[in-house]
N, C-alpha and C positions, 0 to 999 in steps of 0.2 A: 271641600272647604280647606283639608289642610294642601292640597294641592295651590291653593292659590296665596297662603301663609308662607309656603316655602318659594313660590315664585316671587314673593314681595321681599321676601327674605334676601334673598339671591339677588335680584335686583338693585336694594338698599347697598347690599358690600362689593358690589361692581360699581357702584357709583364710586364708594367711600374709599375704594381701593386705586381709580383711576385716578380720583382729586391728589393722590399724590404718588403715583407714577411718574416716573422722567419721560419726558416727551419728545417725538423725536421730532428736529429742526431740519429746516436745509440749510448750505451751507451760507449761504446770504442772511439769512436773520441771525444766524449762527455766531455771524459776525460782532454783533451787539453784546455779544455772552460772555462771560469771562472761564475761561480753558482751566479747568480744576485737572485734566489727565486723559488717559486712555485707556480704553476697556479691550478684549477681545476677544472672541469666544470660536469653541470647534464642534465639530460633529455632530452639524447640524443637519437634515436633510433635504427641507427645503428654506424659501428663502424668508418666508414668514417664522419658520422657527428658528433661522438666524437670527432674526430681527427681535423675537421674543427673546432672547436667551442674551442679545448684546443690550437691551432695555433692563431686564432685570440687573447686569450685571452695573448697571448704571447706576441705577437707582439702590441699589448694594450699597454702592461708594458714593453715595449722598448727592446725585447729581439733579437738578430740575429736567438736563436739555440734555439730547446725544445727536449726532450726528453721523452716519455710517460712512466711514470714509474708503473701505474696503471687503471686497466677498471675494471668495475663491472655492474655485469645486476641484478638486479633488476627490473623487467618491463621496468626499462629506464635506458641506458646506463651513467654511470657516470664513473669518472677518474681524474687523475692527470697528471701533468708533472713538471720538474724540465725545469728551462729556464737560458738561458745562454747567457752571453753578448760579 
């Protein structure tokens, strides 16, 4: 029982947590957004935790929308994105 308390639990602030997440765009609907700045983050090691790490820094700086505009490997994955309000 509590097994299935802490699954609803967990479930509930995944929701709650994604409703205001900055989400990432491509660069065509991107178009429609209005450019609040630039994020950019490093030492990542793959490209999903790129991706996590430039989302979060998005949503840090108050953004709805990110777009990734750049990855680079060097031993550790690093990148950009443009964020949008």
């Amino acid at each position: 029982m509590k097994t299935v308390k802490y699954a609803a639990v967990a479930l509930l602030l995944t929701t709650v947590s994604s409703a205001f997440a900055a989400q990432a765009v491509n660069p065509a609907d991107a178009q429609n957004l209005h450019k609040i700045g630039v994020v950019s983050a490093t030492g990542a090691t793959t490209l999903d935790g790129l991706e996590a790490r430039l989302a979060a820094k998005a949503e840090a700086a108050g953004a709805k929308a990110y777009s990734i505009t750049s990855a680079n490997n060097n031993n550790k994955l690093s990148g950009t994105a443009v964020i949008y309000n």
